[in-house]
N, C-alpha and C positions, 0 to 999 in steps of 0.2 A: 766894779768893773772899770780897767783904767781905759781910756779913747787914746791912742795919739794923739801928740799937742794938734798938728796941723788936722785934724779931723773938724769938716763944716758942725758949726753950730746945728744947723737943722735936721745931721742926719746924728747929733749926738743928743739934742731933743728927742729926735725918734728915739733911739734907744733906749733913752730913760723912761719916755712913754711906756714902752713895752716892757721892759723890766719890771716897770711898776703893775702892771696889768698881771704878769708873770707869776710876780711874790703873790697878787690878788689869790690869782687863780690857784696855786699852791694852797696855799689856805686853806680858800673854800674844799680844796678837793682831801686834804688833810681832814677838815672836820666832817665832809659826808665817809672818808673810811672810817673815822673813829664810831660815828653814829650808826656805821652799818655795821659794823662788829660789834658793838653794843647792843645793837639789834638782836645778833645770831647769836650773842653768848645768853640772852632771855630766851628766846626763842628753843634754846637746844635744853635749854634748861626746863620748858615745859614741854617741851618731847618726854625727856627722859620722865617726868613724873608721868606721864600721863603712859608709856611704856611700861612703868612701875605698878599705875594701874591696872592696867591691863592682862598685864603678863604677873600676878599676883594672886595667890590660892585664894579663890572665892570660900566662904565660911559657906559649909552646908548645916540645913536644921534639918534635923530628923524629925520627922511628920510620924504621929502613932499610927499603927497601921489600922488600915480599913478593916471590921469587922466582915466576916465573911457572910453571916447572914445577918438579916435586919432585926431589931428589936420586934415585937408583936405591938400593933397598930389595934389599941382600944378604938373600939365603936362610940361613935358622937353618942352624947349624953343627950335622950329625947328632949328637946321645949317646945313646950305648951305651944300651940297656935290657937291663938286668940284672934278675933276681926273687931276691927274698932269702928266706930262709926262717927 
């Protein structure tokens, strides 16, 4: 930025101050967009996987079917009762 010649020193001080603060804050606010799109392009990236799960034909297992009556239930095999002393 040019000043006119006859421009005070102290308010062309100022503006250099400010300029300088200026490009700072550029910067910083350049690298917080970069890191928050960086952010959102991981971020959408495990959206969509986790969409993929979701929304993804679960495998079914075919279970053999339930017989419809029970097998025949043998009668307990007698043992001895003995008293010990």
């Amino acid at each position: 930025m040019s000043l006119p010649a006859d421009t005070p020193p102290a308010i062309a001080n100022t503006l250099g101050y400010l300029q300088h603060h200026l490009q700072e804050l550029t910067e910083h606010q350049n690298t917080l967009e970069h890191t928050t799109n960086a952010t959102l392009v991981g971020l959408t990236a495990q959206l969509q996987q986790l969409t993929q799960l979701i929304t993804a034909p679960t495998l079914t297992v075919a279970l053999p079917p339930i017989p419809m009556s029970l097998p025949p239930v043998s009668p307990p095999s007698p043992v001895p009762f003995t008293l010990s002393k």
